[in-house]
N, C-alpha and C positions, 0 to 999 in steps of 0.2 A: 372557423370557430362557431359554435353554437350555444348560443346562449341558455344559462340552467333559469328554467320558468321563475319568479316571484309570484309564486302561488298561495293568494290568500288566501282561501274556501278553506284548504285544510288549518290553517293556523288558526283562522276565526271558531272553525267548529271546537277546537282544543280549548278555547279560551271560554269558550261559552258551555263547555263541560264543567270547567273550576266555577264558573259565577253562578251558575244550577246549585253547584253544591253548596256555596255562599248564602245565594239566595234562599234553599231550603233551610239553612242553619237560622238564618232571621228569620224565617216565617215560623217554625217550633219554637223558636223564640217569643210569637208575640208580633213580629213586627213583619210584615210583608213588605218588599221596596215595591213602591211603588210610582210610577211617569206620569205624568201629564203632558199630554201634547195635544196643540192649537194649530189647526190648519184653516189657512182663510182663503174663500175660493176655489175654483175649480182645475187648478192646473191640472193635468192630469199626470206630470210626472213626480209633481210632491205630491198628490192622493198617493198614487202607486208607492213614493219611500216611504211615508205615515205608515202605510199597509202592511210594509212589510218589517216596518220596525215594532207596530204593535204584534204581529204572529211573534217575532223574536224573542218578545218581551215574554205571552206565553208559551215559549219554550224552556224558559229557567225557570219561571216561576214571579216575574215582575209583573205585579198589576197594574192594567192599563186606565186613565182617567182623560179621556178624549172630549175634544170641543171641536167640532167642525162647525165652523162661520160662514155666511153668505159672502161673497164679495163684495155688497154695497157696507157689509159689517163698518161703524164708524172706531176711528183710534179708542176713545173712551170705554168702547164694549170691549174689545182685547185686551185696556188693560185692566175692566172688570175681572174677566176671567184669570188673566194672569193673580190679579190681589185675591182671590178664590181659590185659585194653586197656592198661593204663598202660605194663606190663612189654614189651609186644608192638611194636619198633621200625618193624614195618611200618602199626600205625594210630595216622595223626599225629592224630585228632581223636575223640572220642565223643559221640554221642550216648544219653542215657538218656530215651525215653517219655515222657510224662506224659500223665496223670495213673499213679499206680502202685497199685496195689492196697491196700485200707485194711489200715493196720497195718503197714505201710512207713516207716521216715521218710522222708521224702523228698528233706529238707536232709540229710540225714546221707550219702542216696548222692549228692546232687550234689556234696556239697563232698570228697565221696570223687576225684572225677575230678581229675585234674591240669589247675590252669590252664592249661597249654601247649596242651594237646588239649581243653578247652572250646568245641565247635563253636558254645554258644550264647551264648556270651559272657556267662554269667550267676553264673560264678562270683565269689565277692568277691573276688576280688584282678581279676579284670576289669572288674568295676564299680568298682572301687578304681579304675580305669588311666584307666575311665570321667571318672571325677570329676575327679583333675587332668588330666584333656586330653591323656594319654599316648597312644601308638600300644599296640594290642591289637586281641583281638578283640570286634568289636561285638553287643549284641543285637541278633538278626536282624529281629523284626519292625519297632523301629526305624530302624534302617537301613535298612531296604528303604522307608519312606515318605519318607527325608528323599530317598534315590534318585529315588523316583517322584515327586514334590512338584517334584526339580530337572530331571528328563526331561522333565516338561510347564512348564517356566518359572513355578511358581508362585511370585510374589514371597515369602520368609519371611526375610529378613534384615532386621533392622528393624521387621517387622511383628505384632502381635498373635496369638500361639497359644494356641487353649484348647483343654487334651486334658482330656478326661472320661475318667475311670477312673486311678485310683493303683497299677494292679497292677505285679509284678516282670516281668513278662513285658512289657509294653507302656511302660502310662503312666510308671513313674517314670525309666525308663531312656532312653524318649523326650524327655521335660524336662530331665534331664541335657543330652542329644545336641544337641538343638535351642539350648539357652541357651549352647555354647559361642560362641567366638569362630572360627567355620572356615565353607569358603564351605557356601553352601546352610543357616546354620545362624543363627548369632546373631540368636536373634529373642527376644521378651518372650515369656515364657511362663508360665501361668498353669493348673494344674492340680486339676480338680475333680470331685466325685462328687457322686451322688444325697443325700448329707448337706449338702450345703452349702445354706445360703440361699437362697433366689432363685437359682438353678444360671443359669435362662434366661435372666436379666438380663448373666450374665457374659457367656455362652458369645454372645448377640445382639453382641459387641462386638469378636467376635472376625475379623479375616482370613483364618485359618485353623483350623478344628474337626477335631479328632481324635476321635473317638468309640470307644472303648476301655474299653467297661462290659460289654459281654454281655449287653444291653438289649435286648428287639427295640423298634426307633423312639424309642430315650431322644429325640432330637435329633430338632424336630417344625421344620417349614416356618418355623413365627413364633420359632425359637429362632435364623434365619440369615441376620445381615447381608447386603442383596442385594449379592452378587458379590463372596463368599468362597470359599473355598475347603475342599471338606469329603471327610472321610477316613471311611470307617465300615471302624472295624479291629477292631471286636469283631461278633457272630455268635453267635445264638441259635437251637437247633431248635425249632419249634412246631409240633407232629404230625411230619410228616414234611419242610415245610418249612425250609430253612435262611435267617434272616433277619437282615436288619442291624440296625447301632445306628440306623441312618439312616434316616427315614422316605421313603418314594418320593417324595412331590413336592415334596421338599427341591430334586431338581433344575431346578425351576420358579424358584429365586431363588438358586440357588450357580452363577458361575460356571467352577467345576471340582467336580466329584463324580468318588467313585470308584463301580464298576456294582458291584451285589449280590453276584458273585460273579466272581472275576479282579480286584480290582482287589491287594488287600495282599497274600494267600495265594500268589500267583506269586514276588512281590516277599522274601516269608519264606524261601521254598526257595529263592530265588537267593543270601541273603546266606547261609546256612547253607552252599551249595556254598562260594561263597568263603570264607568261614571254613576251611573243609576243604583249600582248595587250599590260602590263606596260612599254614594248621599243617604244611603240605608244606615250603613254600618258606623257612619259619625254619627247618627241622631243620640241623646242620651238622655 
């Protein structure tokens, strides 16, 4: 068996052809959407996503409002800048970095951001919106798999999902999204990490794996029901390698795998643009 790719590059580029067209229709409008994002420090792997979500931004047409911080930057100056975004009627959305330099809280500047302009959908009153199945906006890496999952027809309505990893960023907001009742989504889900018992025996039972630990190869060949369907959305550096949750010849018995590298991360940056346009398109 050979597994058919979960190829985001082309699903993202599609999606970001529609929000071009969105975004040009608000700016003849009058209103440009436009992002704010704060990066604090020098990581050089959040310089490099900042980088390339501000080119993203002008490829549609979303104007970019950047703050780059020294890392001795103190808590009260981020959340200057964030009360500056908030105050600023030209960026409909923000983004804030992470990871943030230690000795930051880091809940205290997210929850600084106003829901309205939550590009990442992760404040609590969107994960509130989350929970009863209200209209908001979505965490983006969730979103972008139930997106990608439904681009390549993989059955998940009805079907068995086991996501590894409980984090806020992924797993719990994915379990939310997934167990609703909306298409591409009501499915049994079942969420677990490297503490649970017998992890293999669950996650073997599954339809569709989500792998969302920051594991390289949690999820091994004999952990994957032949001819499910498998998501590796977490990503580990080892040396210089970037590697998944996903062991490589998982694709030997799943048939759908997402590839090493383009399958999620396309998929994140496409739902984060959208987020950015639809904080455009409620302003009134």
């Amino acid at each position: 068996m050979t597994a058919q790719l979960l190829d985001g590059e082309p699903v993202a580029a599609r999606i970001k052809m529609e929000l071009a067209d969105r975004a040009q229709r608000l700016s003849a409008a009058g209103r440009t959407p436009g992002l704010g994002t704060i990066l604090v420090g020098e990581d050089v792997s959040s310089a490099r996503y900042v980088a390339m979500k501000i080119e993203e931004c002008a490829q549609i047409g979303i104007q970019s409002f950047d703050e780059h911080l020294p890392t001795d930057t103190t808590q009260g100056r981020i959340e200057e800048v964030i009360d500056r975004f908030n105050a600023n009627p030209d960026v409909h959305s923000i983004l804030v970095q992470l990871p943030l330099p230690e000795g930051i809280n880091e809940q205290e500047v997210l929850l600084r951001v106003l829901p309205e302009k939550d590009v990442d959908g992760l404040h609590p009153t969107n994960l509130g919106r989350l929970v009863m199945g209200a209209p908001g906006p979505l965490p983006c890496t969730p979103a972008g798999i139930v997106e990608l999952l439904a681009n390549y027809h993989v059955p998940v309505e009805g079907k068995h999902v086991v996501i590894i990893g409980r984090g806020i960023t992924i797993g719990r907001p994915l379990a939310l999204l997934l167990a609703l009742k909306r298409a591409n989504c009501n499915a049994a889900v079942s969420v677990v990490h490297t503490g649970v018992e017998d992890m293999a025996s669950i996650v073997r039972s599954a339809d569709v794996i989500v792998a969302a630990a920051g594991r390289a190869g949690v999820v091994t060949r004999d952990m994957v029901k032949p001819g499910a369907a498998v998501v590796g959305a977490g990503t580990t550096f080892v040396g210089r390698k970037l590697l998944s949750d996903v062991a490589e010849d998982v694709s030997e018995v799943a048939s759908w795998i997402t590839p090493r590298i383009g399958g999620v991360g396309p998929m994140t940056r496409a739902m984060l643009l959208r987020n950015a346009v639809l904080a455009a398109e409620k302003v009134r």
